[in-house]
N, C-alpha and C positions, 0 to 999 in steps of 0.2 A: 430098129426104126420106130415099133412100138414107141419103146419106153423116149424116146423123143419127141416123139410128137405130145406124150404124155407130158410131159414136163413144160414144151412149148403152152398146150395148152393151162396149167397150172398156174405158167406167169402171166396169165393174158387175163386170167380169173384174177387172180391175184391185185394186178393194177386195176381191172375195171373196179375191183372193191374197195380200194382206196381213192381212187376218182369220183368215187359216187356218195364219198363220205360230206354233209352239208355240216362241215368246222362250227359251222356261228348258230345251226338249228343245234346240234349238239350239247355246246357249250351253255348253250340258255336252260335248256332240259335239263344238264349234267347242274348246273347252281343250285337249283331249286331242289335237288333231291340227295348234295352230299351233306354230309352231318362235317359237321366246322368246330374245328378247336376255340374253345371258349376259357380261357386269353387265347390267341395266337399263339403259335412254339416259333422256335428259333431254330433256325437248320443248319446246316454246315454243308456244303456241298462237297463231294467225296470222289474217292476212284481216279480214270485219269482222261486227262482230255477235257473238252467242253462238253455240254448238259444245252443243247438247245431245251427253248420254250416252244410251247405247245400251246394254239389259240384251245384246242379242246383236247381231251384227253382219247388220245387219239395218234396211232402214226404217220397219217394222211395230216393231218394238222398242226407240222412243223411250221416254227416262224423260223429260217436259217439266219436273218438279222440278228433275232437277241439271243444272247448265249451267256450261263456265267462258267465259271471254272473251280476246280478243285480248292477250297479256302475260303473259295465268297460263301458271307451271308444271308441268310434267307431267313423270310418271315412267313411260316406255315399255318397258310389259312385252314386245306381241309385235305381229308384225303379221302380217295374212294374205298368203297365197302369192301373189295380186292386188293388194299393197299396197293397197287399198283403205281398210281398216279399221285400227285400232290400239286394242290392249287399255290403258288409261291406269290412273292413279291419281291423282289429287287430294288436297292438302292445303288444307284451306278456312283462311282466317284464323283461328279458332275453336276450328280443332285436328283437327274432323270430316276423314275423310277416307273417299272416294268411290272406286271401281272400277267400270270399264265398257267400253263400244267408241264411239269416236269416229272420223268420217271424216277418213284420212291428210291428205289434201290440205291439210287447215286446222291444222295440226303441223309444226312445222320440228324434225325430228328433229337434236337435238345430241350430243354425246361422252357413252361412259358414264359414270353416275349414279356421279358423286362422284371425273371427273377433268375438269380443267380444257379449255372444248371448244379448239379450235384456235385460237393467235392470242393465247391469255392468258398 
């Protein structure tokens, strides 16, 4: 019974600290202090399934609307100090195009945006 109520209480911790996450105070604080690829890189998105966006880097601040998938393009603004995170941009077929924070892992960061990566 302990170890239940231990674990209830874990998950109740757990959501209040993602409910108390301010996405948009975040996101303003997190621009100003990540250091930015200077050209842009080019990304590949990777693994399997979709890669939702993120207004900040952060698991509380999923966007579930924008997603790209395994093959799409990316243009790699910055990443954080914990490689963790990558600031993107998306160009949708359509023309729309998308910014946000995506996790690194699911990114195969390529050669700066607009030279050929290695190999070509």
């Amino acid at each position: 019974m302990h170890l239940r109520s231990s674990l209830f209480c874990l998950c109740v911790f757990s959501s209040l600290g993602h409910a108390a996450v301010n996405c948009s105070a975040l996101a303003e604080k997190i621009s100003s202090t990540v250091p930015e690829f200077h050209p842009v890189r080019g990304g590949e998105v990777i693994g399997t399934g979709r890669v939702h966006f993120y207004t900040a880097p952060d698991e509380a601040c999923a966007n579930q609307k924008i997603f790209v998938v395994p093959g799409d393009s990316l243009i790699v603004y910055s990443i954080l100090q914990d490689e963790s995170w990558l600031e993107v941009n998306f160009v949708a077929k359509n023309g729309e195009d998308y910014t946000g924070w995506v996790k690194a892992e699911r990114v195969k960061i390529g050669a700066p945006h607009g030279l050929p990566s290695d190999g070509e």
